[in-house]
Phi, psi and omega in degrees: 000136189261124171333068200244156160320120225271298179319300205296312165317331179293281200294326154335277196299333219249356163305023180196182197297145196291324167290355163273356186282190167274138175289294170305320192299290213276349153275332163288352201256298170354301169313294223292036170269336197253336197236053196281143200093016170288154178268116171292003198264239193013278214279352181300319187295347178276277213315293164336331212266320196285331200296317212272013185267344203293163165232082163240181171163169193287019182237359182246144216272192194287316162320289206292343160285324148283335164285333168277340172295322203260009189264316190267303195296295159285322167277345206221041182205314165075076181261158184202146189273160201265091172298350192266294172232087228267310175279005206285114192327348193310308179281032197218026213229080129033251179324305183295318174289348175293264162352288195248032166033041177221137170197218192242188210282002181277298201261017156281323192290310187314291158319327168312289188312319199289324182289276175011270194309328164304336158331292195107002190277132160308083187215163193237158160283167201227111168298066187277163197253126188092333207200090188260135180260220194240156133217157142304091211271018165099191336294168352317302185216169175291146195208097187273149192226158177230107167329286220312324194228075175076342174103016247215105175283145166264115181277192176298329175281329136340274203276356173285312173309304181300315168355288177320278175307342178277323189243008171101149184279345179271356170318127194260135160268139178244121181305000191259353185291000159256033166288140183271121164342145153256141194277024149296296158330292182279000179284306190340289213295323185302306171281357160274354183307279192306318168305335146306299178303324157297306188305317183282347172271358189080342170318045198292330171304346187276315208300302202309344196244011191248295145007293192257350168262334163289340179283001161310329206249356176074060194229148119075012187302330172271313193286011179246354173284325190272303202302315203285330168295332197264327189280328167287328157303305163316331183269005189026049168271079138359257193319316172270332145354276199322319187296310180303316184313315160292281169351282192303307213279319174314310167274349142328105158293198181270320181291008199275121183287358170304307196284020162270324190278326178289317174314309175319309177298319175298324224244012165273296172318310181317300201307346202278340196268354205258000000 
């Protein structure tokens, strides 16, 4: 099997109208940073495998389509989300959540969606801020799911709730936090995930490959010109900090709240460098 560069494969898939990429593909070239040489054929045929046990379709209501996803995926697959070890990069890596059926509120949706879509069932991802979920866009009305948990419709008080916890009792819900993902959007979110997740482990080459997967997906582009600058400072690449850094202050605005601390960060490299 021929090698290819996980970054270069990224850039690739992401090399078209957003509603044509693969979602699941472009989750495996993800992995495979972590998995090199993976084959992406194995976990898509386990995707395959669950869509075709679901007994759902565009001809059955919405309800009756959510109860055959989580009928296969949680009761009788017992996939769950991993409360124990909640950071762990694992969960976040496609193929391993596929494998040990467990992962976080992302890449459980992701499997959601993906059987879903083998359906024919509609359904979008949801950037909710902390906690990302599933809806169902209707008609009738919209019918929002949480993977993490089974698969568990959510009312407005629900998602209110979950805010909440993530963000404090003055947390407001706002409709746009229920706007449906673009699937640039949720690979974005999947590699901010890991990068988090490296960073709090010291991992900086991951972070740095994570990175290089996010200008992949074209998200976010300048808050990954400032990571990559703050990540190279950590590594005590002086010299290359700098470079990124002065990048970002070039795509600043004046108003950008950033730009007093990468100036703070500029004028420390300076001292370190002289």
């Amino acid at each position: 099997m021929i090698r290819i560069d996980p970054v270069r494969r990224l850039e690739a898939l992401m090399d078209c109208p957003d509603a044509q990429i693969d979602l699941a593909e472009a989750a495996l070239a993800i992995a495979a940073t972590e998995y090199p040489g993976l084959d992406p054929a194995p976990s898509v045929e386990v995707l395959d495998r669950l869509a075709a046990r679901v007994e759902a379709g565009p001809t059955l209501s919405a309800l009756a389509n959510i109860a055959a996803i989580n009928k296969v995926l949680f009761e009788e697959e017992k996939f769950t989300g991993n409360t124990r070890e909640y950071d762990d990069p694992r969960n976040s890596y496609l193929n391993d959540v596929l494998e040990r059926k467990t992962g976080i509120p992302i890449t459980l949706s992701l499997v959601y969606t993906e059987v879903a879509r083998r359906k024919g069932v509609p359904l979008d991802g949801v950037g909710f801020p902390g906690h990302f979920l599933v809806k169902h866009p209707g008609p009738p009305a919209e019918i929002v799911i949480d993977p993490f948990h089974s698969g568990a419709v959510l009312s407005p008080a629900d998602c209110l709730a979950l805010l909440k916890e993530n963000f404090g009792a003055e947390t407001e819900l706002k409709p746009e936090y229920f706007a449906a993902a673009t699937k640039k959007q949720i690979l974005a979110r999947m590699l901010n995930n890991l990068k988090g997740s490296y960073h709090r482990r010291g991992n900086y080459s991951k972070v740095l490959t994570m990175i290089e997967l996010s200008f992949a997906t074209r998200e976010d582009v300048m808050t990954n010109v400032r990571d990559r600058g703050m990540v190279y400072f950590a590594m005590r690449r002086y010299s290359d900090a700098a470079r990124e850094l002065k990048v970002y202050l070039k795509l600043a605005g004046e108003d950008d709240p950033e730009v007093h601390e990468v100036l703070q960060m500029l004028g420390r490299i300076k001292g370190m460098m002289n």
